[in-house]
C-alpha positions as CSV (number, residue, x, y, z in Angstrom):
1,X,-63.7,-133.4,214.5
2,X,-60.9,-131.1,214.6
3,X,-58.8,-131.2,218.1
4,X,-57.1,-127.9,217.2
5,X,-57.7,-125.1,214.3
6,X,-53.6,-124.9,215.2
7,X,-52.0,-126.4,212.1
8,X,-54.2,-125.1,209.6
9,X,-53.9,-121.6,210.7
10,X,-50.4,-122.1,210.8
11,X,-50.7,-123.1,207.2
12,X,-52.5,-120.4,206.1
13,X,-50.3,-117.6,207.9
14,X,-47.4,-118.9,205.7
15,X,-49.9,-119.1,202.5
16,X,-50.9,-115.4,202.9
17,X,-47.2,-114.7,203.6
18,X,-45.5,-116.6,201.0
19,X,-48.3,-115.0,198.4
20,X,-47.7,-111.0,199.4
21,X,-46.0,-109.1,196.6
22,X,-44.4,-107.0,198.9
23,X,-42.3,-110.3,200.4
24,X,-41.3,-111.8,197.1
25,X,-37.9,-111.4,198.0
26,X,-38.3,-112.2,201.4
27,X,-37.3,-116.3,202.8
28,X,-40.8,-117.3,204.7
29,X,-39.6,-120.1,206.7
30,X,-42.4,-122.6,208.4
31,X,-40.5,-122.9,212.0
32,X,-36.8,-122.7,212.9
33,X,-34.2,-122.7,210.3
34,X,-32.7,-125.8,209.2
35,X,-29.8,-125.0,207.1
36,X,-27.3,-122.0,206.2
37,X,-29.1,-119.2,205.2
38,X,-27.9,-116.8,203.1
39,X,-30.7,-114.0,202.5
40,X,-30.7,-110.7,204.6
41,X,-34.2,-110.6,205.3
42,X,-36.2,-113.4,206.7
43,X,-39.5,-114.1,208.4
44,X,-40.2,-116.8,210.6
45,X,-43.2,-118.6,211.0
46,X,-43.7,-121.0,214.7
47,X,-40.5,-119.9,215.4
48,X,-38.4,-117.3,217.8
49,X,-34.7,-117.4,218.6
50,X,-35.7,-117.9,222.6
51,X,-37.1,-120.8,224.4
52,X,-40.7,-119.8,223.2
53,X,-42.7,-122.1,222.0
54,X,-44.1,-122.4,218.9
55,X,-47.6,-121.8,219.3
56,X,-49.3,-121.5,223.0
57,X,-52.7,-122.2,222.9
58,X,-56.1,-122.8,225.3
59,X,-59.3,-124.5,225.0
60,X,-62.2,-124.0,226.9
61,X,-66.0,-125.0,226.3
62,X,-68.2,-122.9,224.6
63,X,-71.4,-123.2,226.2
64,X,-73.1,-125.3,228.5
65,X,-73.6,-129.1,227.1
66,X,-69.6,-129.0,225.9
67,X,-70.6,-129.5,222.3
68,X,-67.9,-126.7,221.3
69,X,-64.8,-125.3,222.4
70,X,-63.3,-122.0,221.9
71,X,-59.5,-122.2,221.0
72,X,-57.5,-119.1,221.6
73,X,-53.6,-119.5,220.4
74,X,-50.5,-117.5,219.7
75,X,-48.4,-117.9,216.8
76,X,-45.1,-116.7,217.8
77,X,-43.0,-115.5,214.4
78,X,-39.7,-113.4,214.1
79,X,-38.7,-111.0,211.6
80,X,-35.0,-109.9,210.3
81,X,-33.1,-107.8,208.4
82,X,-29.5,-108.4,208.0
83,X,-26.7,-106.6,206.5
84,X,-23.1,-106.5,205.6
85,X,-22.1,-103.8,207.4
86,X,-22.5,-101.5,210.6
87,X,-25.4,-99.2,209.8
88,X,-28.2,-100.0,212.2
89,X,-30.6,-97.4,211.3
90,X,-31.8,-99.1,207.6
91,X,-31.8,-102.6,209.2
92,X,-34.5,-101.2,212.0
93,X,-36.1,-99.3,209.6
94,X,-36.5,-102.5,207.3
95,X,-37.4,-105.3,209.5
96,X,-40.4,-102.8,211.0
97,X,-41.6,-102.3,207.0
98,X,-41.3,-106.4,206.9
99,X,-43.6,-106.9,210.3
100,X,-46.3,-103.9,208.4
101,X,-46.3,-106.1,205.7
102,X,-47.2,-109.4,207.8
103,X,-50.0,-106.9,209.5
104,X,-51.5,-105.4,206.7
105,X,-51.5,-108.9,205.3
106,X,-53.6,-109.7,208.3
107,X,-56.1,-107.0,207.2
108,X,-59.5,-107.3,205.2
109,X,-59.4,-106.1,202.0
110,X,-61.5,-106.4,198.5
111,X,-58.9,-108.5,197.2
112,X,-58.6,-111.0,200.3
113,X,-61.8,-110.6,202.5
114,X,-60.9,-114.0,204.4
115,X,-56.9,-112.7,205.6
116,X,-58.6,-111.8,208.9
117,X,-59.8,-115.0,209.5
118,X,-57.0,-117.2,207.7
119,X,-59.0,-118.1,204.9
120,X,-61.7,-119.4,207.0
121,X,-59.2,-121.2,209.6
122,X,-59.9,-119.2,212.5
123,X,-62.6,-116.3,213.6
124,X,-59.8,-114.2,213.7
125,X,-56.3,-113.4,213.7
126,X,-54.0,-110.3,214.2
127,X,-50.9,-109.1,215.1
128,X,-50.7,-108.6,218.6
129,X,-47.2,-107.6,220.4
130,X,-43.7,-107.4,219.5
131,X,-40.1,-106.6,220.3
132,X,-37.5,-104.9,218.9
133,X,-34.0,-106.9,218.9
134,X,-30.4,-105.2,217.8
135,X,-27.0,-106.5,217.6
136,X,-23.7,-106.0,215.3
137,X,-22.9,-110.3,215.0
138,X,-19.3,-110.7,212.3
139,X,-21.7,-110.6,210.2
140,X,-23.0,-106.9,210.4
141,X,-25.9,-105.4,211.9
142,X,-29.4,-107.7,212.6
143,X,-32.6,-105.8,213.5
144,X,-35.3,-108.4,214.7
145,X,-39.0,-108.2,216.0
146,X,-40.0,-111.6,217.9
147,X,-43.8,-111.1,217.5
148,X,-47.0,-112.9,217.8
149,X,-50.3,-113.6,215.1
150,X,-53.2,-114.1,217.6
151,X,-56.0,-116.0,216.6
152,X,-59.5,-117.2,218.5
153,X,-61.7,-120.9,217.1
154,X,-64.3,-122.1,217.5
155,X,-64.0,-126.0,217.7
């Protein structure tokens, strides 16, 4: 029996992520990154550029006789969009079209009736808060969105 629905959810976040069209030239990484990267937009998955963790979750029983447990977690993911120079405005505008993407992903559909529920992994997930982060680094300008995939289990 499954202690936590956790790491497969996780899983399948980054499978329905890595397999949008509109994100094929976007680097999905599965938690922090672990090398020089050199793309300008990036999504992060079980990682934020803070002290957050990963994933927070809670169990509690489902019903009397403790033969479940309902799992509620967060995923907590960051989006970015870098660029070469100082223009903020199409860095902001881009990294909010890159979290839509990651929600409508999240969405039922015809074509992917299980996204909701992470192919199966979870009763549900969905996007459920985010911020908006801006700086010029000597880089150029980043726009960010720390944001969190919610998602409720039964175990």
């Amino acid at each position: 029996m499954a202690t936590s629905r956790v790491p497969a959810a996780v899983d399948q976040l980054l499978a329905i992520l890595r397999a949008a069209p509109a994100l094929a030239d976007v680097l999905v990484l599965d938690g922090p990154p672990w090398q020089n990267l050199t793309g300008t937009e990036r999504i992060y998955v079980g990682w934020q550029p803070s002290e957050s963790p990963a994933v927070s979750l809670t169990q509690d029983f489902n019903a009397a006789g403790a033969r479940t447990r309902d799992e509620e977690f967060t995923i907590n993911c960051y989006a970015e969009a870098w660029a070469g120079d100082t223009d903020m405005q199409p860095r902001r505008a881009r990294v909010f079209e890159l979290v839509a993407v990651v929600e409508d992903a999240l969405r039922a559909t015809e074509a992917a009736p299980e996204a909701p529920t992470l192919d199966g992994t979870v009763l549900w997930a969905h996007f459920t808060s985010g911020d908006l982060a801006q700086d010029q680094t000597t880089d150029g300008a980043r726009a960010g969105i720390p944001f969190a995939v919610s998602c409720r289990a039964r175990i």
